[in-house]
N, CA and C atoms as an extended XYZ file, in Angstrom:
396
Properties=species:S:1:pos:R:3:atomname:S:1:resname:S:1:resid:I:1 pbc="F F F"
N        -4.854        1.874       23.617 N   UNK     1
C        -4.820        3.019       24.473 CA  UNK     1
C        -6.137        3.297       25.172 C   UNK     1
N        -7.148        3.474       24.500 N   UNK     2
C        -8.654        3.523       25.328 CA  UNK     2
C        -9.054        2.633       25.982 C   UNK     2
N        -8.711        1.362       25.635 N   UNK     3
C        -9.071        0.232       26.670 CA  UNK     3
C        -8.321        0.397       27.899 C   UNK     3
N        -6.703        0.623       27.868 N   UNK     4
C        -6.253        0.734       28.895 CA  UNK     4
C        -6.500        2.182       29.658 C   UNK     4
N        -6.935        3.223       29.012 N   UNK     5
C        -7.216        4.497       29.827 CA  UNK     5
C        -8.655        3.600       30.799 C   UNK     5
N        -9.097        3.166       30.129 N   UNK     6
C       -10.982        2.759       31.007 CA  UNK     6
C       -10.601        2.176       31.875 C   UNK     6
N        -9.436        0.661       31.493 N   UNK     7
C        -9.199        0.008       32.738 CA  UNK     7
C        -8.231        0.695       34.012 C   UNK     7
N        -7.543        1.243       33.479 N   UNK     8
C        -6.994        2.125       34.571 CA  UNK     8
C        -7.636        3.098       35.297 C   UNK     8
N        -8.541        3.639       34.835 N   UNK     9
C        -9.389        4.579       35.453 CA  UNK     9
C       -10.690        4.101       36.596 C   UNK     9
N       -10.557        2.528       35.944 N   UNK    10
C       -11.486        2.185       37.036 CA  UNK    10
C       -10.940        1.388       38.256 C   UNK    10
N        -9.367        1.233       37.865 N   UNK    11
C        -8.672        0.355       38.666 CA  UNK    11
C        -7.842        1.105       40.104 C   UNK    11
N        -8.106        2.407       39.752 N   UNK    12
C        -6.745        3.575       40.395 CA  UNK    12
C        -7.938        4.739       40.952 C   UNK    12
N        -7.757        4.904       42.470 N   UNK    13
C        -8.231        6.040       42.520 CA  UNK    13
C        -7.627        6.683       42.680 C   UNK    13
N        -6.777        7.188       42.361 N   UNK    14
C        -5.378        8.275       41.889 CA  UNK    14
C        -6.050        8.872       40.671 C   UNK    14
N        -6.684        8.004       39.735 N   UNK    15
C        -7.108        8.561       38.181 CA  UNK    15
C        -8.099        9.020       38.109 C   UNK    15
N        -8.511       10.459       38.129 N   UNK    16
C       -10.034       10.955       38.283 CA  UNK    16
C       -11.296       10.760       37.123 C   UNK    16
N       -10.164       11.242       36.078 N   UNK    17
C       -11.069       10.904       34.646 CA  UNK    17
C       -10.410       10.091       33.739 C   UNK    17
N       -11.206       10.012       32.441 N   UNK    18
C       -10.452        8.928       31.394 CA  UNK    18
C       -11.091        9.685       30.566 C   UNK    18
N       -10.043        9.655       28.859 N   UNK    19
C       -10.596       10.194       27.960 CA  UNK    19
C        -9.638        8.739       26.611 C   UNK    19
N       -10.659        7.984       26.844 N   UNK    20
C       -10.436        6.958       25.558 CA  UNK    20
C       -10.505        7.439       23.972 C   UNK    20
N        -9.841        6.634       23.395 N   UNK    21
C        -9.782        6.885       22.044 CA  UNK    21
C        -9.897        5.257       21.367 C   UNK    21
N       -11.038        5.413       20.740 N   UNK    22
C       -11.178        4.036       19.899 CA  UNK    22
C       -10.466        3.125       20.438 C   UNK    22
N       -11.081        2.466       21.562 N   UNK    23
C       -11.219        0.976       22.441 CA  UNK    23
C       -11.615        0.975       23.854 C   UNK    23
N       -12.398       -0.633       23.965 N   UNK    24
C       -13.015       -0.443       25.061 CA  UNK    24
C       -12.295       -2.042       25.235 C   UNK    24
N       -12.155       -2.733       26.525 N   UNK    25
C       -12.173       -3.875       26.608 CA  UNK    25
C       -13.539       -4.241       27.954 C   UNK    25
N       -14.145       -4.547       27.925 N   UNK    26
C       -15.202       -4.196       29.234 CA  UNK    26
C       -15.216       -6.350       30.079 C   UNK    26
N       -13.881       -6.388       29.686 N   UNK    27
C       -13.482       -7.558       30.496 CA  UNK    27
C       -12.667       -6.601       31.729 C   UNK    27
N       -12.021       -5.593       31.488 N   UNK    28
C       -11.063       -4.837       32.956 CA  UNK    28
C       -11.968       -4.123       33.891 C   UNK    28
N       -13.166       -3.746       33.500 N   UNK    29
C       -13.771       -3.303       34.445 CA  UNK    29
C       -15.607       -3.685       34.858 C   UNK    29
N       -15.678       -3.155       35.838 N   UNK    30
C       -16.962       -3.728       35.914 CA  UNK    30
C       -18.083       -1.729       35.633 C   UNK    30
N       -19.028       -2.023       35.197 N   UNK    31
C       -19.713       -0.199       35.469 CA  UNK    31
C       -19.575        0.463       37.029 C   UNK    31
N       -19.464       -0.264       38.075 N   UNK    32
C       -19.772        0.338       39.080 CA  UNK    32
C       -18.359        1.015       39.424 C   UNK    32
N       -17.065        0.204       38.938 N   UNK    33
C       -15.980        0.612       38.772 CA  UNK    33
C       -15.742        2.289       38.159 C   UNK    33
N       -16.359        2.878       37.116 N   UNK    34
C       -16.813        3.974       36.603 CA  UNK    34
C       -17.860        4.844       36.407 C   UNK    34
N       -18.571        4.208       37.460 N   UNK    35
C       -19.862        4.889       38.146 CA  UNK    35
C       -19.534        6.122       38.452 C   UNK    35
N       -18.353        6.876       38.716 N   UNK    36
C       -18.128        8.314       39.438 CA  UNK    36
C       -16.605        8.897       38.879 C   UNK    36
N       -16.228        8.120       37.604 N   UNK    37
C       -15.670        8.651       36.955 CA  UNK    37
C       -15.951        9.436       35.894 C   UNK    37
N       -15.719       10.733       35.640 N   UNK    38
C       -15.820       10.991       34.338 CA  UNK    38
C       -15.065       10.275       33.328 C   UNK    38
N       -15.704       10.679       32.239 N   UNK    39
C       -15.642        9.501       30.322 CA  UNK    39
C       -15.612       10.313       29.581 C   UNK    39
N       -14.724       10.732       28.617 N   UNK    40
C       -14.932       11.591       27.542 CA  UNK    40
C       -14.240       10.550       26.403 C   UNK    40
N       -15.098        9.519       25.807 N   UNK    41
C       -14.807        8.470       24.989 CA  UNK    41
C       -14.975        9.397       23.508 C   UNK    41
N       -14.454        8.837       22.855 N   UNK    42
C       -14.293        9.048       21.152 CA  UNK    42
C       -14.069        7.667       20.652 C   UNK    42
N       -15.314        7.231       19.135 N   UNK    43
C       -14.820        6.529       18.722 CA  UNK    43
C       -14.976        7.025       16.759 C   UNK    43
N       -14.695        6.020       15.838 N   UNK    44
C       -15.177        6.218       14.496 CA  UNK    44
C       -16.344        5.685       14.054 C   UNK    44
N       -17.395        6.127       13.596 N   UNK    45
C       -18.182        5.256       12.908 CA  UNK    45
C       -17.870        4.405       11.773 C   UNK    45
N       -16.314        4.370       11.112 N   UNK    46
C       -16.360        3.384       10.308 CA  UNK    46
C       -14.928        2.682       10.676 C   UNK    46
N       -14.877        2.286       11.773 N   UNK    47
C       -14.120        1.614       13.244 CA  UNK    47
C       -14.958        0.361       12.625 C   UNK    47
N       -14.020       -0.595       12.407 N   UNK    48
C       -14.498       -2.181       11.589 CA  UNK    48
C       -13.704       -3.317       12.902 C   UNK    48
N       -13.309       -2.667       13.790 N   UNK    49
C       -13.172       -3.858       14.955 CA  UNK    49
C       -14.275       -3.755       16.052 C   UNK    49
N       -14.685       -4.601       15.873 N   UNK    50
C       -16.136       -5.169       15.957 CA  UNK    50
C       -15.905       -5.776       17.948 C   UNK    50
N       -16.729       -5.230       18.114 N   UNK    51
C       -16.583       -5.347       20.069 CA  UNK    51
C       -16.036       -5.015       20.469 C   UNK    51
N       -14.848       -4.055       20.382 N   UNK    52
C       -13.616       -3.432       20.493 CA  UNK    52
C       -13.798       -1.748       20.196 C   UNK    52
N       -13.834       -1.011       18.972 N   UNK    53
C       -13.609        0.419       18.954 CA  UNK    53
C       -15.011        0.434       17.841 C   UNK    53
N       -15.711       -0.699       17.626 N   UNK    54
C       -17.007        0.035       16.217 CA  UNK    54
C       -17.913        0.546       16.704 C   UNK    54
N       -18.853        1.369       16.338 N   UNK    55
C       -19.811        2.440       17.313 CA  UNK    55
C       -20.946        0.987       17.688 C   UNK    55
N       -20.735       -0.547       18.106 N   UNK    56
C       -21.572       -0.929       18.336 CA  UNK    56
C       -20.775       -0.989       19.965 C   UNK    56
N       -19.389       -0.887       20.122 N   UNK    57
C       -19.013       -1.126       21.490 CA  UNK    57
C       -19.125        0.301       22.327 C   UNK    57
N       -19.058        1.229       21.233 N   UNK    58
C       -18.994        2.861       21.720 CA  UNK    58
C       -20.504        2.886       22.461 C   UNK    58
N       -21.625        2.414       21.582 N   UNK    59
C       -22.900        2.432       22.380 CA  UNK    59
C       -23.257        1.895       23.638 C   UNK    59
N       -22.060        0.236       23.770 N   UNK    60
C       -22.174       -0.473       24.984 CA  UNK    60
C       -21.595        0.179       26.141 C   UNK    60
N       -20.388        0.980       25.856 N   UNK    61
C       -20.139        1.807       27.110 CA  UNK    61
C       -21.058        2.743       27.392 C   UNK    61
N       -21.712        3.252       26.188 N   UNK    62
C       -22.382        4.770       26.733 CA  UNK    62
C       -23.631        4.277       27.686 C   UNK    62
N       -24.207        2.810       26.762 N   UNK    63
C       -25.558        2.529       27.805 CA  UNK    63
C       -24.782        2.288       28.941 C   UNK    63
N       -23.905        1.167       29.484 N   UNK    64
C       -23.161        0.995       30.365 CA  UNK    64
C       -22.545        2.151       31.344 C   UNK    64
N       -22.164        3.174       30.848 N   UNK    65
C       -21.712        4.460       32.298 CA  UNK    65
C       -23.264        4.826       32.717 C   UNK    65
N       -24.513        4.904       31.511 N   UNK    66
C       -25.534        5.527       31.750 CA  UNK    66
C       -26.361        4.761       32.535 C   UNK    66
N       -26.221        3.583       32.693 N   UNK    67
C       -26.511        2.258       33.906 CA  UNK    67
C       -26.091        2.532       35.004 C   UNK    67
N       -25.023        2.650       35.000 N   UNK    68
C       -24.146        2.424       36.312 CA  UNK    68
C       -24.308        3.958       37.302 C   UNK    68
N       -25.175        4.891       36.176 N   UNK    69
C       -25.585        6.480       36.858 CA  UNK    69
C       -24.444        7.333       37.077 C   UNK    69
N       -23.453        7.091       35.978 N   UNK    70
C       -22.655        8.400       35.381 CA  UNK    70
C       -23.584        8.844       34.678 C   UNK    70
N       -23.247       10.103       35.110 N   UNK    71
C       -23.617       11.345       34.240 CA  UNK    71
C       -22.836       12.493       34.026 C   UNK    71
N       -21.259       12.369       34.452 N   UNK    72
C       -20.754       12.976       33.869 CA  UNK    72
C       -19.483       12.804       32.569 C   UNK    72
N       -20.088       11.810       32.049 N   UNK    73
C       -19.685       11.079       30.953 CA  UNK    73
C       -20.228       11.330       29.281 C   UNK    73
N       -19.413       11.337       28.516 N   UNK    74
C       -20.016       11.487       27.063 CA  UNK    74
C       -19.750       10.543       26.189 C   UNK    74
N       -19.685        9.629       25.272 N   UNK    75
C       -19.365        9.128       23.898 CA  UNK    75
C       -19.645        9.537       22.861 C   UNK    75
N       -18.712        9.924       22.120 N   UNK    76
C       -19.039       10.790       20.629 CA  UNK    76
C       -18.622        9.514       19.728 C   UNK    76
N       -19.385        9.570       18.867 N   UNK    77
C       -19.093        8.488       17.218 CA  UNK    77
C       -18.417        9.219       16.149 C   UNK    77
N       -17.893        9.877       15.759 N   UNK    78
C       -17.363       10.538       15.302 CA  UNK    78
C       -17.734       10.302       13.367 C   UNK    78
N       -18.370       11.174       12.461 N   UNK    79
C       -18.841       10.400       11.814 CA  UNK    79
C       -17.761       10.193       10.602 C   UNK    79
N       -17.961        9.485        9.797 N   UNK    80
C       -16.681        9.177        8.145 CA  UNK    80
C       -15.026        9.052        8.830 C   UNK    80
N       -14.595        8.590       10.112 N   UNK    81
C       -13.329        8.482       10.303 CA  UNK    81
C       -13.638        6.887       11.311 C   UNK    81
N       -12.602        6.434       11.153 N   UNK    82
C       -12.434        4.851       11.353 CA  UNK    82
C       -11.299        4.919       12.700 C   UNK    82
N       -10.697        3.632       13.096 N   UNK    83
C        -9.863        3.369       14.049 CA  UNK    83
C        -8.424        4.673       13.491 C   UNK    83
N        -8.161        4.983       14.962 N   UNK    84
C        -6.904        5.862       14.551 CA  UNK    84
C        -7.090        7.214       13.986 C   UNK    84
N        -8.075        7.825       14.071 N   UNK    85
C        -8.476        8.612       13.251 CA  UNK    85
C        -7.584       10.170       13.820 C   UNK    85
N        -7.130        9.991       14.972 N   UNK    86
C        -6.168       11.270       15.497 CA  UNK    86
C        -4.941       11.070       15.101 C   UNK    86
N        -4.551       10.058       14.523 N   UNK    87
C        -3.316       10.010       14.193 CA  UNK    87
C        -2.828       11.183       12.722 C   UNK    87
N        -2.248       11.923       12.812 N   UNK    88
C        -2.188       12.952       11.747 CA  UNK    88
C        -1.018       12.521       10.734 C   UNK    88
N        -0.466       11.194       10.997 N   UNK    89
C         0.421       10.920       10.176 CA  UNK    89
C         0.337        9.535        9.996 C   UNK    89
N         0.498        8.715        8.764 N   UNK    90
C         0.417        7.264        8.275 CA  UNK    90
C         1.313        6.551        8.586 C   UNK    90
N         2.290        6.922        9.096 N   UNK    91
C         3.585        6.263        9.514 CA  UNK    91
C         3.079        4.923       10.174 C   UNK    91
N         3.571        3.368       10.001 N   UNK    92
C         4.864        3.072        9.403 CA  UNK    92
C         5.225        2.893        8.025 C   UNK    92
N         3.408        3.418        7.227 N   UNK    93
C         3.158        3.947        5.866 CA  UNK    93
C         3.635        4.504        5.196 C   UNK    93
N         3.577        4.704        3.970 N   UNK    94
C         3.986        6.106        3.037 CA  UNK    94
C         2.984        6.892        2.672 C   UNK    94
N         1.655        6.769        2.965 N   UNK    95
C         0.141        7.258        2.906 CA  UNK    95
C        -0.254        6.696        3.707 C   UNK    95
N        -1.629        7.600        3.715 N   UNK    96
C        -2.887        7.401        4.216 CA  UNK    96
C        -3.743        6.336        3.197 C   UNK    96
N        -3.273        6.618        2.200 N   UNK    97
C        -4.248        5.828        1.026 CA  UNK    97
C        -3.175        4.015        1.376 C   UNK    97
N        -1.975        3.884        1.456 N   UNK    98
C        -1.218        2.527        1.618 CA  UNK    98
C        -2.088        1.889        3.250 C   UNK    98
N        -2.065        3.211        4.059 N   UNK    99
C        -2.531        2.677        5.822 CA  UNK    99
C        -3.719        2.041        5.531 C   UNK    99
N        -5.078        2.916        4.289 N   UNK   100
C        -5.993        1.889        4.493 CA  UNK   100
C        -6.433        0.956        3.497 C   UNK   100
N        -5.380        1.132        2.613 N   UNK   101
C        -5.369        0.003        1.648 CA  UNK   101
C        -5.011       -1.469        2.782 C   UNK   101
N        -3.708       -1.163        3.926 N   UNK   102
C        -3.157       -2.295        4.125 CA  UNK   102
C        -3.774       -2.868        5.856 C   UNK   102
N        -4.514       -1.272        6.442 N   UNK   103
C        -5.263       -1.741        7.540 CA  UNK   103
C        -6.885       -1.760        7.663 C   UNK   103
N        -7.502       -0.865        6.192 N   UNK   104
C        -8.444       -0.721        6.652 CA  UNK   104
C        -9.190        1.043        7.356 C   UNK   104
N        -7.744        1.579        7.662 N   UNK   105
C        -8.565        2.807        8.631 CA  UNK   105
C        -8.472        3.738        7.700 C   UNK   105
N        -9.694        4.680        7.361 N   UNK   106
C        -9.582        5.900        7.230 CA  UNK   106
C        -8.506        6.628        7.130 C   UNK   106
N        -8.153        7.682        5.926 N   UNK   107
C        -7.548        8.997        6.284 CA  UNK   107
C        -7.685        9.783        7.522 C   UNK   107
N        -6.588       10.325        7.504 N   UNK   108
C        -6.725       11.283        8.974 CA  UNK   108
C        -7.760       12.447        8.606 C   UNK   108
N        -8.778       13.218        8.839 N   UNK   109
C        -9.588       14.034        8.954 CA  UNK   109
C        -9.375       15.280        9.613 C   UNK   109
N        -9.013       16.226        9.857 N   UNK   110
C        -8.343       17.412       10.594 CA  UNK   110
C        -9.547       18.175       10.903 C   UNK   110
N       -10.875       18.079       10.210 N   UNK   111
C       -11.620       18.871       10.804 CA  UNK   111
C       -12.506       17.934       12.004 C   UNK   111
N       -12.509       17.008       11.975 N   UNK   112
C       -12.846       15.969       13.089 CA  UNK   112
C       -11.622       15.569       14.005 C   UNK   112
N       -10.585       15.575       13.974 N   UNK   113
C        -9.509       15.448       15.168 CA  UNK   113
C        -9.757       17.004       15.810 C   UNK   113
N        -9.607       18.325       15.013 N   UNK   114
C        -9.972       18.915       15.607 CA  UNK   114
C       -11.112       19.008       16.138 C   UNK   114
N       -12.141       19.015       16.355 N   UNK   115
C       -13.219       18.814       17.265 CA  UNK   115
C       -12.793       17.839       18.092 C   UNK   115
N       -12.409       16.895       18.317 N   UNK   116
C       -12.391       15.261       19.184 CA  UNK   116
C       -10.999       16.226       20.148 C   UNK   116
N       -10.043       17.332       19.165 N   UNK   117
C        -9.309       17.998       20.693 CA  UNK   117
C        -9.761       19.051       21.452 C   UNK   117
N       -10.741       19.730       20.974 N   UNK   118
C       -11.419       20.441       21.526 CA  UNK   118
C       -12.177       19.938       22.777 C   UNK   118
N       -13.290       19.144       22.143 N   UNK   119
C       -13.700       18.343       23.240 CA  UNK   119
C       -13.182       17.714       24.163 C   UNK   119
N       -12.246       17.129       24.257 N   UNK   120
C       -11.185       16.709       24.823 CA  UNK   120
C        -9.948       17.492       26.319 C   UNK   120
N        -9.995       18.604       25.535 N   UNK   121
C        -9.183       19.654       25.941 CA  UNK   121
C       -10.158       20.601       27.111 C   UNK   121
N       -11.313       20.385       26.231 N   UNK   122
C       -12.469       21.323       27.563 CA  UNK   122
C       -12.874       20.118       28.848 C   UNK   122
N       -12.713       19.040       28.426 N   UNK   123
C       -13.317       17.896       29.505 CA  UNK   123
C       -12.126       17.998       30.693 C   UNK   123
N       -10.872       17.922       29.582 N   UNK   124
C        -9.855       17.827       31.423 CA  UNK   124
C        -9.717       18.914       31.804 C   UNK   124
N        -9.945       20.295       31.033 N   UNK   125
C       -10.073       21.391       32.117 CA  UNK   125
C       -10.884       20.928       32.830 C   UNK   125
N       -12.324       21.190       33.040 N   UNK   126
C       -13.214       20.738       33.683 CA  UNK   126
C       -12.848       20.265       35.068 C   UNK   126
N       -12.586       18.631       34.134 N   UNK   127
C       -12.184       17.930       35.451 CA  UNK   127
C       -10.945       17.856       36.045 C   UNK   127
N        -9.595       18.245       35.749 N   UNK   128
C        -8.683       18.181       36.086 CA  UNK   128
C        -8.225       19.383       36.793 C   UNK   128
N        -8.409       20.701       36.130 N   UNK   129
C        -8.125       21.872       36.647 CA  UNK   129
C        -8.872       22.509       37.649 C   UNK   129
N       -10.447       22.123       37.005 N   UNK   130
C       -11.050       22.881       37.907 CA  UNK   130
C       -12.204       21.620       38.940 C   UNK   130
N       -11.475       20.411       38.513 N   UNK   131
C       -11.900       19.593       39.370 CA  UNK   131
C       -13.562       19.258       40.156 C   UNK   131
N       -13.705       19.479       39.021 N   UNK   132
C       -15.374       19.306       38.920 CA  UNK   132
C       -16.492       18.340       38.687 C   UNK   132
């Protein structure tokens, strides 16, 4: 989903902003592509796909929009929650404890999804409503 929000956002000028969630693919776009998009990225710090959603790719976009002279862009690392971390339910699981026994990710966290919708929720006002 975040890879394809970035690549679409840099592919469409129909799409004003992007708000990714743990993934980047930075083969779909180039920075200059999102040079004048807003970014309200989220990832996990204990995100174990490595060039993809771990806070070492979260850093490559942030230097990367901050290259390309966005500045109205953010990346948050989100800290003790892993890939998936908004997901509030384990499903196709029977736990959270089976999801990361059998994938790896973190429990869902509710006081960190909430913040990541907050933030989230104030960015597309911003830019969507009040088009800024």
């Amino acid at each position: 989903g975040g890879a394809l929000a970035l690549g679409g956002a840099a592919a469409s000028k129909d799409i004003r902003c992007a708000v990714p969630f743990y993934g980047v693919n930075f083969e779909l776009f180039t920075p200059e592509q999102l040079a004048s998009k807003p970014v309200c990225a989220h990832f996990g710090e204990a995100d174990a796909m490595a060039g993809f959603a771990d806070p070492g790719a979260a850093r490559k976009l942030e230097d990367m929009l901050r290259k390309a002279g966005n500045t109205q862009s953010s990346v948050t690392v989100h800290p003790k929650v892993g890939h998936a971390f908004m997901n509030d339910s384990p499903a196709p699981f029977a736990s959270f404890d089976e999801r990361q026994q059998k994938l790896g990710f973190p429990p869902y966290d509710e006081r960190t999804a909430q913040a990541a919708w907050s933030t989230t929720l104030s960015f597309l006002t911003k830019h969507l409503i009040f088009g800024s």
